[in-house]
N, C-alpha and C positions, 0 to 999 in steps of 0.2 A: 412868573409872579402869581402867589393865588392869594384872592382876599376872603380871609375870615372874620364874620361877624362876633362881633363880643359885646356884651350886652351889660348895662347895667358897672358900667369900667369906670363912671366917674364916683364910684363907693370905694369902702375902704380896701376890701383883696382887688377888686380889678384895679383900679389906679396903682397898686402897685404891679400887676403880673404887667399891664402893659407899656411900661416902659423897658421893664426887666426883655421881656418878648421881642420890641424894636429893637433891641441895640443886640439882641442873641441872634436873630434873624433876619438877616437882608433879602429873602425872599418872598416874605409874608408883608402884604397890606392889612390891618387894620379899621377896620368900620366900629366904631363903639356906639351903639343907639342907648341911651339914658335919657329918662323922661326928667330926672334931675329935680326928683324927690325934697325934702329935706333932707335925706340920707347924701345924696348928691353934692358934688362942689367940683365944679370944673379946674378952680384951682388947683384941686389934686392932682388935675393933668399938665400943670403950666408948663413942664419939661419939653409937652407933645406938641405943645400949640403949632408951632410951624414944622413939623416933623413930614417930609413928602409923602412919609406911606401911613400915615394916621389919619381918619375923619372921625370928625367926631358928627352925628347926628340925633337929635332931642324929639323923643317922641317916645311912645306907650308900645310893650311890647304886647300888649290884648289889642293894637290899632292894627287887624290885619293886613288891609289895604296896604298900610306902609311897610308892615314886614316883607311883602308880595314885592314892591317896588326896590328895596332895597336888595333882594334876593335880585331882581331881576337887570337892575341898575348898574351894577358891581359884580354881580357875577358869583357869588358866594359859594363857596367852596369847602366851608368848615363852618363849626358853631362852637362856641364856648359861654354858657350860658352862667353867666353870673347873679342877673338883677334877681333880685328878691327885696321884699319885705321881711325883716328878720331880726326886730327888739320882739321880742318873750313880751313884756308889759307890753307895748302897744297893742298885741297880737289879740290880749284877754281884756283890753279895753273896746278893741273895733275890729273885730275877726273878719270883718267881711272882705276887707281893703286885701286882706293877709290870701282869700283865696281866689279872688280877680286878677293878684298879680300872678302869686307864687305859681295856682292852678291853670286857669284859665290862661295865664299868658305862657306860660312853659309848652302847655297845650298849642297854641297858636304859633309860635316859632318851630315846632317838630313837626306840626302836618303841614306847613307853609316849607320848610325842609323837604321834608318827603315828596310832596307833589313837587319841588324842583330837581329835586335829585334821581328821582327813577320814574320807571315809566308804568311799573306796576309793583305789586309786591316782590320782596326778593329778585329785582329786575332796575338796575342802576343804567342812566342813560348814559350812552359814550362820553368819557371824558370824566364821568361824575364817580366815578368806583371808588376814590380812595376819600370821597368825601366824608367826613366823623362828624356827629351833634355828643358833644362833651357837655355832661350836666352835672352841675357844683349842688351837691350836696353838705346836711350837716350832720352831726353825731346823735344831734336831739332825735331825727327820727326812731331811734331803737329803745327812746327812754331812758327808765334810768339804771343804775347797777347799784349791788352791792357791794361790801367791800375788799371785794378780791377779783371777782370776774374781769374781764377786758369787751369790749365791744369790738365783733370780727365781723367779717363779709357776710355772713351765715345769722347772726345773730336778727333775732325776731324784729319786724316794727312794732312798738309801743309807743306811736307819741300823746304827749301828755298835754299837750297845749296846741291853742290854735296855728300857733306860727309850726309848730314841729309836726303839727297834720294838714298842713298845707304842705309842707317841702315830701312828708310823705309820699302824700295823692301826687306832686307832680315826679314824685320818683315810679311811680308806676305809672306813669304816663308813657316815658321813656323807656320803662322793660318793654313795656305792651307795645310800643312802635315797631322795637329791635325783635321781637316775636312774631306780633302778626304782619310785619311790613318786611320784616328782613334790614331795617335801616342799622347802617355804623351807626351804634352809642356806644360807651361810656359814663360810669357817675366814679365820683368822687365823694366821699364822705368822711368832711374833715369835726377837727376836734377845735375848741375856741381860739381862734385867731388873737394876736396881739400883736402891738408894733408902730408904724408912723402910718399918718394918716385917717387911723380909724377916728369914728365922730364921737363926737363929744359927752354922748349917751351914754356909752358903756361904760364899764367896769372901771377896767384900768386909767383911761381918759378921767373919770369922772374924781376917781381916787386924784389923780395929778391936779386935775384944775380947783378941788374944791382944798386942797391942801394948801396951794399954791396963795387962794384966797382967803386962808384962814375960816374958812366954814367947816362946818361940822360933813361930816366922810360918812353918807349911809351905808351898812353893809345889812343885809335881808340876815334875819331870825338870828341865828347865833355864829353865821359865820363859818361853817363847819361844813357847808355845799364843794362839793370835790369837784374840778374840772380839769381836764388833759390840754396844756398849753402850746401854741403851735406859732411859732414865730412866723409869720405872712409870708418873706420872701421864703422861707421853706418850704408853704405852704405853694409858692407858682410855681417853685423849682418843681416838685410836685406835680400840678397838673402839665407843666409842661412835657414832664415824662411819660406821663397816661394817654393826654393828647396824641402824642408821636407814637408810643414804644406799647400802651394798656393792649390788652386782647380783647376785644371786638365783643361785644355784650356783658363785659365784664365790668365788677364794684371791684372797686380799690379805697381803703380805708387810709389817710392819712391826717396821723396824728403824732405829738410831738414827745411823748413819755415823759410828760412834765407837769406830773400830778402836784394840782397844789389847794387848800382850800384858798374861801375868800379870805379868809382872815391872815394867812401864812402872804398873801398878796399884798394885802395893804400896809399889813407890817414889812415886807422887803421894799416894799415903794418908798412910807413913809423913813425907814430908817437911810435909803440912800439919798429920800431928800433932806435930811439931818445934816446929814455931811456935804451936800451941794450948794444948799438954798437954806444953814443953820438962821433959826430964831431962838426968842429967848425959852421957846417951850419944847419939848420936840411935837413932831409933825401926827404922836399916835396919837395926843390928847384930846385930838380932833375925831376921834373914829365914834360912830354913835350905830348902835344897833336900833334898826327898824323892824318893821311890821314885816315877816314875811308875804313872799307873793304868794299868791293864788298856783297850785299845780308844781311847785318851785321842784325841779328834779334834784335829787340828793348828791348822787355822783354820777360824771360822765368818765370814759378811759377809754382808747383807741388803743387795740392792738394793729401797730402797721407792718407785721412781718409778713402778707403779701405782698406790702410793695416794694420793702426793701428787698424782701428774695427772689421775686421773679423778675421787677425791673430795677434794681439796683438804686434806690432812694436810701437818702440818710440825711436825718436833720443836722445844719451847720450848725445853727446856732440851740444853744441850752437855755435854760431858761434865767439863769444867772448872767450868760452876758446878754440874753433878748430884749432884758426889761433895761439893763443898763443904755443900749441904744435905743428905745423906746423912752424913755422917762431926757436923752438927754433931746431928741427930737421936739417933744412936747414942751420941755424946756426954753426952746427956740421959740416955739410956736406963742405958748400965753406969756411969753418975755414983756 
């Protein structure tokens, strides 16, 4: 049995990757440390509550001392590093918060790593060899594209906001470990998640709930913002493949070839809440353009043909039936 820390698992992708995880693997324990943010809701994990090989433990991953203990307590034998701060507005309202976690605590789980896992550089202690720090990245790092390009492994960092140069800097945290230390990494770098569970902030969430209440539906400047859609559990199946099967200092890009603007969004929201949840009006005449944000990147797009050709990924779901299980979840939830 080996136990892998996961961090940051009571937000929207980890509450999903790990249940998906327990029930795939009976030989993996579980440690989820979430400081249990507002992003945070334990309830996301109710499935785990009594589950034998899951603990859940609340604390800061910048709190080293307890990163040390929990390494030490348990035995840690993998990382998969999820927690981040990571709303864009929050980021250009209060940047600092964005680089104590993203930075400095990304920083404090890989050298708290390293000094357990080897005994020098390029030098892993008995036992500890096959040990991986896997780091969740997002697409924001590389900026933005125009309207044909695809974002690859190779493609340049440009990020354009404090949240996407916080996930940057701690993405080179993790090369520069696997270089000057020799330690197992991996990153991942995905394109905008969607699905059950995420909070009530975002996007799509926000479209549901404010429809649902007959408020008016903000969408930023004209609506015309491109972004690559990536259904969540495609998104673990994912790292679950990288985790296991990635090569050893190696990016892997995954994304869901589900280009769509904000506006082509809310109008497929609102039209299948037409037909779910009819009123006497339909659901568009609620959409109101706002102020665009500050930095607002124009189009993102993942190309993921590394990782379906080298380790054999493909998204299940499209984005046509994603949002249908997505919008009928949320459904349930503001019921």
């Amino acid at each position: 049995m080996k136990t892998i820390l996961v961090t940051g698992c009571a937000g929207f992708i980890g509450s999903n990757f790990v249940p998906y995880f327990l029930e795939k693997y009976s030989d993996y324990s579980l440690i989820n440390l979430d400081l249990l943010t507002y992003a945070g809701d334990l309830s996301n994990l109710k499935e785990c509550d009594n589950h034998p090989r899951y603990k859940f433990i609340r604390g800061n991953i910048c709190n080293r001392e307890l990163v040390e203990y929990i390494f030490n307590e348990y035995n840690i034998q993998g990382v998969i590093h999820f927690a981040a701060e990571s709303h864009v507005d929050n980021s250009i309202k209060n940047p600092g918060i964005f680089i104590e976690t993203n930075v400095n605590g990304t920083f404090t789980l890989i050298d708290v790593a390293y000094k357990y896992w080897m005994d020098k550089p390029f030098t892993c202690k008995s036992g500890y060899e096959e040990c991986r720090f896997h780091h969740i990245s997002t697409d924001e790092v590389y900026g933005t594209l125009n309207e044909t390009d695809l974002f690859t492994e190779e493609t340049p960092y440009a990020p354009n906001s404090p949240y996407s140069a916080s996930k940057a800097s701690s993405d080179m945290i993790v090369r520069a470990y696997q270089e000057t230390y020799g330690m197992n990494t991996v990153i991942t770098n995905c394109s905008n998640n969607y699905g059950p569970k995420q909070h009530d902030e975002k996007l799509i969430p926000t479209i549901i709930r404010k429809a649902l209440a007959g408020e008016s539906i903000p969408i930023y400047g004209d609506g015309k913002n491109v972004r690559d859609w990536l259904y969540v559990l495609d998104h673990c199946k994912g790292i679950d493949l990288v985790y296991h099967t990635g090569k050893e200092g190696n990016v892997y890009n995954i994304g869901g070839r589900n280009e769509r603007t904000n506006l082509q969004i809310v109008n497929t929201i609102c039209t299948i809440l037409d037909d779910r949840v009819p009123q006497e009006k339909s659901y568009k005449e609620l959409i109101t353009f706002v102020e665009d944000r500050a930095g607002h990147d124009r189009r993102y797009a993942i190309d993921a043909t590394k990782l379906e050709t080298e380790l054999g990924w493909s998204a299940d779901e499209n984005f046509d039936s994603g949002i249908v299980k997505t919008i009928e979840w949320y459904l349930n939830k503001y019921a």
